[in-house]
Structures are given as structure tokens and as C-alpha cells.
N, C-alpha and C positions, 0 to 999 in steps of 0.2 A: 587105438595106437597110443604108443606113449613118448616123449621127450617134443624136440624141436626137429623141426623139418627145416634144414640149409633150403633156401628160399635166392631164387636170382632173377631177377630184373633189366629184359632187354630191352635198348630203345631209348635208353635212360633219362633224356633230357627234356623229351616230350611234356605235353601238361597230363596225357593219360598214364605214362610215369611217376610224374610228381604224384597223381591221385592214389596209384598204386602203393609207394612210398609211403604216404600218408598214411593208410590204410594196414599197411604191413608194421610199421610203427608202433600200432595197439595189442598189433592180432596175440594171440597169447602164445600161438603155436607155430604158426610162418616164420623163422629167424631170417634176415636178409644176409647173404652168405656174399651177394656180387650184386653190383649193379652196373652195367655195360653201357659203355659211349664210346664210338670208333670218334666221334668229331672232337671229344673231352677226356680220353685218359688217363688218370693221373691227377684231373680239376678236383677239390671238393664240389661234392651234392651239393651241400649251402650255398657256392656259389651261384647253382643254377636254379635253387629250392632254398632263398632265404629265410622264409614260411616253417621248413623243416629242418633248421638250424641246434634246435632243441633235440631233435634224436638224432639226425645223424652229424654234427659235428664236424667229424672227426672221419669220414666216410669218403672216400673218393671213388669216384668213376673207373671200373676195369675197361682194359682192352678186352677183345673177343679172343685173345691166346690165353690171356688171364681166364677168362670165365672158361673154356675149353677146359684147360689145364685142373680147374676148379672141379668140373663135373665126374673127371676121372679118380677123384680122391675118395668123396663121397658116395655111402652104397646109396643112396636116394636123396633125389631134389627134385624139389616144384621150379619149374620154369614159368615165368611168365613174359609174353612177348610182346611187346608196346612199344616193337621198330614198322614202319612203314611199310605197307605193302608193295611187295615188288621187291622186297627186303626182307624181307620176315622166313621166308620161305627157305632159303640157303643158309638163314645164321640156324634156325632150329635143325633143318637136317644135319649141317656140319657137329652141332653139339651132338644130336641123335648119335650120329657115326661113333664121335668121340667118347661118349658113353659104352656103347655098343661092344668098343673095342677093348673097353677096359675092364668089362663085366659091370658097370654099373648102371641106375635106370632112373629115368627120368621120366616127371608126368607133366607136360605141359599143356596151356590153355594160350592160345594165340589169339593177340587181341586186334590182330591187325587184319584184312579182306583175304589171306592166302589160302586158308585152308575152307572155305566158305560154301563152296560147290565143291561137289561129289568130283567131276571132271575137269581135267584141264583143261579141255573144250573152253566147256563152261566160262571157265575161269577168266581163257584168252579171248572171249566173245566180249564180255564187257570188259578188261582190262587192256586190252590191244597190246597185250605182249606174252611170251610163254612162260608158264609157271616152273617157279625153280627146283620143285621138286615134286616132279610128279605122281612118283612110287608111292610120295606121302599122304595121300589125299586120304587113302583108305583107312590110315591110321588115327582119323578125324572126324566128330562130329559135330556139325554144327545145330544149335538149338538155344534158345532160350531157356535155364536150367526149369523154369515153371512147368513147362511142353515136354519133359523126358523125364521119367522114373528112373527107367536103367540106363547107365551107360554102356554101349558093349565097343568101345574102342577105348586105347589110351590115354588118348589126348583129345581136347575141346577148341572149336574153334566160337570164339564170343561172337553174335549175331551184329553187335554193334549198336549203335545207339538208338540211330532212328529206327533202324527195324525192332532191335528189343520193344520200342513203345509200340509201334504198330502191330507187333506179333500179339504181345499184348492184350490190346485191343482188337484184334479179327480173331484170334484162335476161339474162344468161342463162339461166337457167330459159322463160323465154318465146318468148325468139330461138333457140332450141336445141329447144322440143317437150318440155320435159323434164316438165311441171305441165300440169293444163286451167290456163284464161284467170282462175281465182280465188286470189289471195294473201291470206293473211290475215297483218299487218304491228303488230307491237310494237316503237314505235320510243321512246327514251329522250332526252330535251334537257335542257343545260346552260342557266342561267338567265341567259346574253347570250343567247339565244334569242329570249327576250320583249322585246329594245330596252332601250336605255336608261333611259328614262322609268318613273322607280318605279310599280309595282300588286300586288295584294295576291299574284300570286302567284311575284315574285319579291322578295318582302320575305323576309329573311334568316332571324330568327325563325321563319317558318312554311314555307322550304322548307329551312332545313337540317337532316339526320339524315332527311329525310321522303322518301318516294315518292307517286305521284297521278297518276291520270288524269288526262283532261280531254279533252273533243269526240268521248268515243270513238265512232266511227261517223261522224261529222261533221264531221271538219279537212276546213277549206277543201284543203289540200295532197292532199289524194285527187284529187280532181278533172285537180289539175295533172300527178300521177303518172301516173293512165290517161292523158292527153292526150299526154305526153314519150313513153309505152310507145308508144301508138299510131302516132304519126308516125316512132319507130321502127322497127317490127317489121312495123305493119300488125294486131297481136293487137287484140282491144278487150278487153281485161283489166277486171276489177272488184279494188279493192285496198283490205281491208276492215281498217282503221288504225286504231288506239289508241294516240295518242301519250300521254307520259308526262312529268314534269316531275322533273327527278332534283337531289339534291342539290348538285351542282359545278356550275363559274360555264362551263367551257368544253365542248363534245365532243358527240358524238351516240353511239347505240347502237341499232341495229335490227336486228331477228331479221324473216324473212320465213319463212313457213311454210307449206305446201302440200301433195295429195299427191301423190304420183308415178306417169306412168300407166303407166309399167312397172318393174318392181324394178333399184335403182338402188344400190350400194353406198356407201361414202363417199366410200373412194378415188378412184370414178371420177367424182364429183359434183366433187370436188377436183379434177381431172384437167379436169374438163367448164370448171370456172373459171380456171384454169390456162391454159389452151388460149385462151379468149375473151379472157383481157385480156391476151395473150399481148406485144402491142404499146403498151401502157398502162405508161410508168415510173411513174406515181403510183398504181396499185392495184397490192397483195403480195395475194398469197391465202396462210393462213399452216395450218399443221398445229393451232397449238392455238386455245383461243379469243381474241378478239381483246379487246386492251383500250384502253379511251377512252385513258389516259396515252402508247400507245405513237403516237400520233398528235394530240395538243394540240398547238398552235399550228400545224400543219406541213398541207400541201397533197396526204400521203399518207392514204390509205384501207385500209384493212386489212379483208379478209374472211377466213372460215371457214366449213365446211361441216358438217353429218351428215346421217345416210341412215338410217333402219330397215328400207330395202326398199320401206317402202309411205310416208313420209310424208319431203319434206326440209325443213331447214331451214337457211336462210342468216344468216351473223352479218356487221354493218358497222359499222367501227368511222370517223367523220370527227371533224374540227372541224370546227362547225357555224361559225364565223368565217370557217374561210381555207377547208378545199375545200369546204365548202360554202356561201359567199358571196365573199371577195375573193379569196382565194388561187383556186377556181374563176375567176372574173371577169378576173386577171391570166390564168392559164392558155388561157383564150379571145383575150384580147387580144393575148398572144405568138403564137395561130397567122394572126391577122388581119393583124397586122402581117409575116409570114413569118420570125417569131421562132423559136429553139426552143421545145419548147412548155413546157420546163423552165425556160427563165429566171429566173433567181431567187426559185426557189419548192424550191429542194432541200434546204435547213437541213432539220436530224434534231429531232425532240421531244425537251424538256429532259428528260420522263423522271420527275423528281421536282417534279411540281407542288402 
């Protein structure tokens, strides 16, 4: 393809926005056409995004009439949507429509939980309430871009964060025969995890210096991981999560753990991940163990392995921002549009955060 692709940004005030923003900022071929805020209208970005003052300036927040209005102008746009689940759902259908009716098309990636299960069911099982568009689901897949060659629907739904790392780390093991169908999963989150909107447990006070549970047994995000595993593999996996709330604002960290049903050294476990994302430039499989900084801000993933013979375990190291919500979400939208899939998503981590 050639020129600029008008580029829109739902959600807008979010920090998986700001990330988006960031990111759309460099890209050489996403031009940001709208960026949407029902709370902020009318505000400068800058206001919300002092950080990104240097590109957008000059840049204010649309209403959803605005961005509507927008979609029907244009023969094609990238949507991307980084409004709240439970929300996310009715802004992209209603855009869908508005396009629809105007003759023009849009490919969107939703970075929020709506389109994430096949069924509404599904959907209202863990979310305890009904999906707002349920016609749409069919129009959606959800995956980690590493685990799908082809896409055969329009639109993407981004797996999210802590699953991105945990898919990660189990799709080999699973897709390979390497474990039975049970992972048990210790995954670690930076407190942009929890959204913008201050709550007790990412007040600064009580989560710095600290570690802590929380949902263990019970992250809604289980669900979603057996569902991405599934429609993967075909396994029906059980994936028995403890997530964690860790002191730093950025990054994820997840150990999956299992055991092995036949003896398995490390080398060749390395060798086993090596081999699978062999075509994957944004995951390194690395000899030592991986750490959150050597992957802050940036759209690479970093694994490691060990082996005792009888039990493995896998290390992943994301930012929970960019590959696991907008740097993911552009990644998806580079291959939709017949982009590389790298497009300006290959900046190195500063390293010293």
C-alpha cells in the first residue's frame, strides 16, 4: 500500500491511549486523523499527555459525533479502541454502522475485553453484564499476533496484557505436547496496569517497596487465556493464575510452571522456544533470566526457560503498555493493513528507568 492511512484513537485519555499516541507519533504510515474523549472534548491532548506536547500540540480531543462524522469522509481508517470494556463495544459498532452506511471501511483492533470470547455467553459469564454488540463478535479475533499467520476476519481483538505474556509463555508448551493441559501461572504487573483513575491499590504509598496478590485463582484474565489457548491449539487448557501487583509503574513478569510428561532438559526446552517463535522478530528467547527493564517501553518480549527433568518452567518478560496493549494493537494493524509487521515498533528499551 501506499500514502497515510487517517488513523483514530478511542478512549483517549487513558495511559493505553497516551501509549498509543506515543507510538502513532513515529509510525511513518498511521496519520492520527481523531482522537475521542466523551469526558474531554474539545481539551488539548497536552493537557492530558504533557509527555506528548512536542507532537501533538495543537491536537484536541473529538466527540464521538466528531469521530462518526470523520469515518464517513474517508474511504479507509484504522480504528483503534482504548475505551473501557463495557464501552468499547457500542462506540465501535455505532462507528461500524456509520461507516457501513456511507460506503466507507474500517479495520479495527480493540484493545479493550469486548470482543475477546467467541460468545456473548462467554463474555456475560465473566463480565456480569450483556454485551453491547453481539452480532459483532463474529467479526473478531482474538490472538496474540505471534499464534496466527492468517487473519480471516476484519477486525482484532488485542489478548491484553497479562495474557499476551502468559500466551507467550504456554503456547509452546501446549502446541508442542510438551505439559498435560494444566499451567500453573505467577504473573507480576506494573501499576499502569490498573488505568489511570487513582484506587487504593495503585496509590503509591501502599504499593511502593510492597508485593501482593490479588484475585488469586479468580482474574477475570484466566478465562480469556484458556479461550486465545483454545482457538489456538484446539488444547482446552485450565491456567491456574495468581497475579501480583509489583512495585514499578511499567512491565509484566510471568513464570508459567508445569510438569513434564517426559524428561526434558533445559537446553532442549530452549531449543523447543527457539525453534517456535523462530519467525517472531519481537520475541528473543534469552539464556539468562529475563528482566522487566530490558523490555520497558518497547514492543519486544523476552523469554527464558528451565527444566529439572520433571517440572518446566517458563519466564516472560512484556510491557504491559505497548506489547501488551498498543504496541501489540499497532503490530496487528501493520499486518491488516499489509504493513511490515515491525513498523515502528523497533526502538530498544532505555534500559535505565
Amino acid at each position: 500500500m501506499s500514502g497515510f492511512v487517517p488513523t483514530v484513537v478511542l478512549g483517549g485519555t487513558g495511559y493505553v491511549a497516551g501509549e498509543l499516541l506515543r507510538l502513532l507519533a513515529a509510525h511513518p504510515r498511521f496519520e492520527l486523523a481523531a482522537v475521542m474523549s466523551d469526558s474531554q472534548p474539545g481539551e488539548p491532548v497536552a493537557k492530558a499527555f504533557p509527555h506528548l506536547a512536542a507532537a501533538y500540540g495543537e491536537t484536541r480531543f473529538k466527540s464521538q459525533a466528531d469521530v462518526e462524522a470523520l469515518v464517513t469522509r474517508v474511504p479507509e481508517c484504522a480504528v483503534f479502541s482504548a475505551a473501557p470494556h463495557g464501552v468499547s463495544a457500542a462506540l465501535i459498532d455505532s462507528l461500524l454502522k456509520a461507516a457501513s452506511q456511507a460506503g466507507t471501511r474500517l479495520r479495527v483492533v480493540d484493545i479493550s475485553a469486548d470482543f475477546r470470547f467467541r460468545s456473548a455467553a462467554e463474555y456475560e459469564s465473566v463480565y456480569r453484564h450483556a454485551h453491547a454488540a453481539p452480532a459483532r463478535l463474529a467479526e473478531f479475533t482474538c490472538a496474540v499476533p505471534e499464534h496466527l499467520r492468517e487473519l480471516k476476519t476484519p477486525h482484532v481483538a488485542h489478548p491484553g496484557c497479562f495474557a499476551t505474556a502468559t500466551l507467550l509463555a504456554s503456547m509452546p508448551l501446549l502446541s508442542l505436547g510438551l505439559t498435560p493441559p494444566v499451567l500453573y501461572v505467577t504473573g507480576i504487573t506494573g501499576s499502569t496496569g490498573a488505568g489511570r483513575k487513582p484506587v487504593e491499590g495503585t496509590h503509591h504509598p501502599l504499593r511502593h517497596s510492597d508485593l501482593y496478590s490479588y484475585n488469586a485463582l479468580a482474574h477475570r484474565h484466566a478465562p480469556e487465556v484458556a479461550a486465545c489457548a483454545r482457538a489456538a491449539t484446539g488444547v482446552e487448557a485450565e491456567f491456574a493464575f495468581v497475579p501480583h501487583s509489583g512495585p514499578f509503574a511499567r512491565g509484566i513478569h510471568v513464570t508459567v510452571q508445569a510438569p513434564l510428561k517426559s524428561a526434558v532438559d533445559t537446553s532442549k526446552v530452549l531449543a523447543a522456544l527457539r525453534e517456535f517463535y523462530a519467525g517472531s522478530p519481537f520475541v528473543r528467547v534469552t539464556d539468562s533470566a529475563p528482566r522487566v527493564k530490558e523490555v520497558v517501553t518497547t514492543n519486544y518480549a523476552h523469554l527464558c526457560a528451565a527444566s529439572s527433568g520433571r517440572t518446566v518452567a517458563v519466564m516472560c518478560v512484556i510491557d504491559n503498555l505497548n506489547k501488551g496493549a498498543a504496541g501489540g494493537a499497532v503490530q496487528w494493524m501493520n499486518r491488516i493493513f499489509g504493513l511490515p509487521e515491525t513498523e515502528g515498533l523497533t526502538a530498544c528499551a532505555p534500559g535505565w528507568t
